[in-house]
C-alpha positions as CSV (number, residue, x, y, z in Angstrom):
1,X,0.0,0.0,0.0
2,X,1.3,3.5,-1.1
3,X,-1.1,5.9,0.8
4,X,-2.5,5.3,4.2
5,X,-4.3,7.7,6.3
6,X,-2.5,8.7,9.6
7,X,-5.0,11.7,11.6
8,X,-6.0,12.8,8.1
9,X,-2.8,13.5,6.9
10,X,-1.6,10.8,3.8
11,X,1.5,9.1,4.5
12,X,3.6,8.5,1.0
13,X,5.9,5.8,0.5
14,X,9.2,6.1,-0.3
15,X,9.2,4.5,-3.4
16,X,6.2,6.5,-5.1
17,X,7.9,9.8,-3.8
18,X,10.8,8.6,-5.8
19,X,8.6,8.0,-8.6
20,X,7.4,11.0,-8.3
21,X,10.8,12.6,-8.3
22,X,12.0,10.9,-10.9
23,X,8.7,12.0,-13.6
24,X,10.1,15.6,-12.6
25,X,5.8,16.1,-12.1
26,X,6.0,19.8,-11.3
27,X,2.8,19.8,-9.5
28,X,4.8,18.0,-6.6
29,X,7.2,19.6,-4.5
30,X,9.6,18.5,-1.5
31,X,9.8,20.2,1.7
32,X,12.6,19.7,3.8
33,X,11.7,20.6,7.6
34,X,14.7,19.4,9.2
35,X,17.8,21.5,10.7
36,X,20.4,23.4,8.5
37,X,23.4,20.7,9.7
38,X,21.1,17.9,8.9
39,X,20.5,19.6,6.0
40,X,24.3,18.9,5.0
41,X,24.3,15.4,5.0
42,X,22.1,15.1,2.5
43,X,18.4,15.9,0.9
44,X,16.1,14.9,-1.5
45,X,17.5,17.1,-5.0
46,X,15.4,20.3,-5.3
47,X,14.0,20.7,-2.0
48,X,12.9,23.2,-0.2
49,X,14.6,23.5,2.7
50,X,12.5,25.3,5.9
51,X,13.5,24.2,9.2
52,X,10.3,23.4,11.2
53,X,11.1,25.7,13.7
54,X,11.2,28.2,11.0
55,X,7.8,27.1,9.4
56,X,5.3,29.0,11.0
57,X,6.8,32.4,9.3
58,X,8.0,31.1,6.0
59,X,4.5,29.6,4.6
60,X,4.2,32.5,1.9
61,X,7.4,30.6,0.0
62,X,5.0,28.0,-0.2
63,X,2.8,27.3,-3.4
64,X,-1.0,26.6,-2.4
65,X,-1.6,25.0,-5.6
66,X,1.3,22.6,-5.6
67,X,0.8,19.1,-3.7
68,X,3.8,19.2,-1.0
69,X,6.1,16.2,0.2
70,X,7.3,17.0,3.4
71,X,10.2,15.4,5.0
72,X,12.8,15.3,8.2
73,X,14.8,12.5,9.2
74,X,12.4,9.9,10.3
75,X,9.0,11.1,10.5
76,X,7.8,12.7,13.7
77,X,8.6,16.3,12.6
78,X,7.4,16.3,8.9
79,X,4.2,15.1,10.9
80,X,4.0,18.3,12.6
81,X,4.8,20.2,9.9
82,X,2.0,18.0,7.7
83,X,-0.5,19.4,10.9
84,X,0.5,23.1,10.8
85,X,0.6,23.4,6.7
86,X,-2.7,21.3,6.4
87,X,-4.4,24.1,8.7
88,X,-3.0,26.5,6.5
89,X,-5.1,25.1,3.1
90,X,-2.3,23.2,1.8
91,X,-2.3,19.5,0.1
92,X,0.3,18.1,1.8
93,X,1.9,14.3,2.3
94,X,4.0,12.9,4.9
95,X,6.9,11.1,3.8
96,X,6.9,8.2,5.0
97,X,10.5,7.0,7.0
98,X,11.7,10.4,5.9
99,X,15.7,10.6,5.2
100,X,16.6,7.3,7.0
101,X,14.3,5.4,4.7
102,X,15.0,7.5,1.6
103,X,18.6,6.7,1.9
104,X,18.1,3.1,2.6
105,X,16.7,2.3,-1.0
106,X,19.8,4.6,-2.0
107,X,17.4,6.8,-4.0
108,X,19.5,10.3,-5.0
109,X,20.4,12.7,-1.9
110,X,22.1,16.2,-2.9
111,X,24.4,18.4,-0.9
């Protein structure tokens, strides 16, 4: 199963992200809500990058009308992100495993 529903937010697997990624669908866009020095060791290529503690006051470099992927290292903050931005009127999707399971299928990561 690809999608579940976790408190109304969809989880995506890793593997249709990457499929989604890799068909360059510009109505899809990462989001990167973990720390700057996290940051460094590697994201998903073209993310945005907006700590989560940063979030709250940097939603209008956000596009309503795209479908965001958000991300972090293992879940529990791209699910508090996925609260927050779904409040705010945007389609959003948790990635599911975030960075740890990204890089375990060895899918792309840019510095």
């Amino acid at each position: 199963m690809l999608f579940f529903k976790k408190d109304k937010i969809e989880a995506l697997d890793v593997t249709k992200a990457y499929e989604i990624l890799e068909k360059k669908d510009p109505s899809y866009v990462f989001l990167d809500v973990r720390n700057p020095n996290e940051w460094e060791t590697g994201t998903i290529p073209s993310s945005i990058k907006i700590s989560l503690s940063e979030l709250e006051n940097s939603t209008a470099k956000l596009d309503k009308s795209k479908n965001i992927i958000v991300l972090c290292q293992s879940g529990g903050r791209s699910s508090r992100a996925c609260e927050f931005l779904k409040k705010e009127g945007f389609n959003i999707y948790n990635l599911s495993g975030g960075m740890i399971s990204w890089k375990q299928k060895n899918y792309p990561v840019e510095k």
